[in-house]
N, C-alpha and C positions, 0 to 999 in steps of 0.2 A: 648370498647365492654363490654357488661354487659350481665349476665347470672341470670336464675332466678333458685331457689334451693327452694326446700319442703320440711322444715324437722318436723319431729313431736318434740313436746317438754311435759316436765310433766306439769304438771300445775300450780304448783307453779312458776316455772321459765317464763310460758306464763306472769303471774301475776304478774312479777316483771319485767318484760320487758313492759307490760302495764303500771307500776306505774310510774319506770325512763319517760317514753316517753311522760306522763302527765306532771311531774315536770319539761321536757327539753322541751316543747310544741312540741313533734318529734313524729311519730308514731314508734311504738313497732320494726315496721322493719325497719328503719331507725338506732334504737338505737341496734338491734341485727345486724343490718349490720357494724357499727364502731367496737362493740366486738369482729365480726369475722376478721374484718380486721385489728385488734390488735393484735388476737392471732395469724392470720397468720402470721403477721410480727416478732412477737418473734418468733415462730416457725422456721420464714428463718433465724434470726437473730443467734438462737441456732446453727445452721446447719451451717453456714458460721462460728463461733467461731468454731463449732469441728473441722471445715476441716481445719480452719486457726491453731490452735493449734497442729494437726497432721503435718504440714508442717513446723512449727519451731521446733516442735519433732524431727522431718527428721531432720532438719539444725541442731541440734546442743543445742538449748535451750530450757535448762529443767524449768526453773523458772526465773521468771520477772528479779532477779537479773541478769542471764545471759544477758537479753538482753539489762539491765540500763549497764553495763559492755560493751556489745559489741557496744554501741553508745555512749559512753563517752568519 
């Protein structure tokens, strides 16, 4: 499923989303759609490390050594 989104931009950045998408033969929303779907993915990727590091916090390990230790 895909969803369409409006968003306003400055103009410089219109203009460099125009020039990428000249150089990749892409249109501008094509090349702001891979960005946004980069940054959301670090975004999840961020959010899954906090909650994973809150959880070996819980367990017991404070620092990688603990855990090179608890699997050796």
């Amino acid at each position: 499923m895909t969803r369409s989104l409006t968003i306003k931009l400055p103009d410089d950045s219109g203009q460099t989303l125009e020039e990428l998408g000249r150089r990749q033969c892409r249109s501008a929303e094509d090349v702001a759609e891979d960005i946004l779907e980069r940054a959301l993915a670090m975004a999840r990727w961020r959010q899954n490390r906090e909650q994973l590091q809150l959880r070996a916090e819980a367990a017991g390990f404070r620092s990688e050594d603990d855990i090179l230790d608890a699997i050796s």
